[in-house]
C-alpha positions as CSV (number, residue, x, y, z in Angstrom):
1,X,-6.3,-17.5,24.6
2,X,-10.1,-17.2,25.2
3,X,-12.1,-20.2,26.2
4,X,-15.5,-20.5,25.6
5,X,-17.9,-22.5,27.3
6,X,-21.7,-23.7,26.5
7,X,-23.1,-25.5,29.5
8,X,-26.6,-27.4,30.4
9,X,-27.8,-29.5,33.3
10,X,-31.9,-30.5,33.2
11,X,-33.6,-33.4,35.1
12,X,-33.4,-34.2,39.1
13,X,-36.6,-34.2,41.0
14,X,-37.0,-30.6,40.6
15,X,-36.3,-30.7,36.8
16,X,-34.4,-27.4,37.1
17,X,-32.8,-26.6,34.2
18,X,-29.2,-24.8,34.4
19,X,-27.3,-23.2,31.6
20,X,-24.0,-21.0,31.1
21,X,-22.7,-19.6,28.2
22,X,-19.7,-17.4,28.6
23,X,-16.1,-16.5,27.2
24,X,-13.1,-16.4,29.7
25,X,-12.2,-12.9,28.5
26,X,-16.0,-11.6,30.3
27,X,-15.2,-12.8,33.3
28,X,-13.2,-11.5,36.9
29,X,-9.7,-12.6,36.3
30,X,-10.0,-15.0,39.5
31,X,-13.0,-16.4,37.7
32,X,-11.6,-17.2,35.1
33,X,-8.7,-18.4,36.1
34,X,-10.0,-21.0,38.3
35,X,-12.5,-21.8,35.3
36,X,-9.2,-23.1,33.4
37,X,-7.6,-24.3,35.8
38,X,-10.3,-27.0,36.2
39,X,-11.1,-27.5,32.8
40,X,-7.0,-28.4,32.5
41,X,-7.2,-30.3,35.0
42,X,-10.5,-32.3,34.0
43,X,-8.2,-33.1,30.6
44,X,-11.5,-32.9,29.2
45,X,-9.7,-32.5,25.8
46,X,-7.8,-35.4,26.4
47,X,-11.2,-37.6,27.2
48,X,-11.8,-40.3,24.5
49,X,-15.4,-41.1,23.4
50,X,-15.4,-44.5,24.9
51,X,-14.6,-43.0,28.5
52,X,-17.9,-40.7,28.2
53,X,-20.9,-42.3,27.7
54,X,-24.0,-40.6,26.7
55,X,-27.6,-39.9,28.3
56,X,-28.2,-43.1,29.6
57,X,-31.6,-43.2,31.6
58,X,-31.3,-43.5,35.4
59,X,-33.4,-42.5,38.8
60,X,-35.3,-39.9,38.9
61,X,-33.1,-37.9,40.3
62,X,-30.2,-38.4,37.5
63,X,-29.4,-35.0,36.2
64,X,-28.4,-34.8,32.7
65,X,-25.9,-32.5,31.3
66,X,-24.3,-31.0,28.0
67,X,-20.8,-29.7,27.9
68,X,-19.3,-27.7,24.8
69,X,-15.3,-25.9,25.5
70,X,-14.0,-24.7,22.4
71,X,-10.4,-23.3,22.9
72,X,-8.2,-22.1,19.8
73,X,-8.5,-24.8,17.6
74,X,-9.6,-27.5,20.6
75,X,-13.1,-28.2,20.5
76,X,-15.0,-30.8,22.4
77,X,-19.0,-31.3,23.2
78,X,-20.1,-34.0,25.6
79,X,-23.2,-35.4,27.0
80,X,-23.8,-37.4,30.0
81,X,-25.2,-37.5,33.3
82,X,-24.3,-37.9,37.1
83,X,-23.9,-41.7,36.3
84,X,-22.0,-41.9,33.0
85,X,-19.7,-38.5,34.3
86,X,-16.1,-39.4,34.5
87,X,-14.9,-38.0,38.1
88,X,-12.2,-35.9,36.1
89,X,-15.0,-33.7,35.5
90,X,-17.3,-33.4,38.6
91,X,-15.2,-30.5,40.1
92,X,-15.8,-28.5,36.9
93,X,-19.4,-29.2,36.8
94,X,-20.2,-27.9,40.0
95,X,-18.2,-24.7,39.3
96,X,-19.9,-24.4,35.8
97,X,-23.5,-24.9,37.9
98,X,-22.3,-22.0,40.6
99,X,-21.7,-19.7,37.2
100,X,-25.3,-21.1,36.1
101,X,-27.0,-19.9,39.1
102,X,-24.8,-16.2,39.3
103,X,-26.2,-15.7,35.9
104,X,-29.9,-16.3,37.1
105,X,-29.3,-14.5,40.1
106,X,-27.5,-10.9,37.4
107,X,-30.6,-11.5,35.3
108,X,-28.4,-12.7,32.5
């Protein structure tokens, strides 16, 4: 089954602003395959609202980010930052930012 995924980070010092949007299908096997691995793993479907709070304002430095995985009929958008991120996530958002950056660096 395809996964697709819509993905932002914005704020930090440097206010760079991220963003990947791709399908599972599009991508290396290995990619992708590590790609849902961690977003099993994150049981991001399984988060409830309460355990994900939204933008709350921090530091400076707080980067903000907005998730969207929409799997068959599983569908989930969340929006938080480095502070209100439950750990189950972190590993996927720093894969999801290393896809960000490959896509700036492809042109895409």
């Amino acid at each position: 089954m395809v996964m697709h995924i819509d993905f932002e980070s914005s704020g930090g010092y440097a206010n760079i602003k991220l963003k990947y949007h791709g399908n599972t299908d599009t991508l290396p096997e290995e990619v992708a395959d590590k790609l849902i691995q961690l977003v099993e793993s994150s049981r991001i479907f399984d988060l409830k609202e309460k355990e994900v709070i939204p933008n709350l304002s921090g530091p400076p430095d707080v980067l903000h980010y907005k998730l969207m995985v929409h799997e068959g009929n599983m569908r989930i958008s969340l929006s938080f930052n480095d502070i209100t991120a439950p750990d189950s996530l972190l590993p996927l958002i720093t894969f999801l930012q290393e896809l960000a950056w490959d896509q700036i660096r492809k042109g895409k």
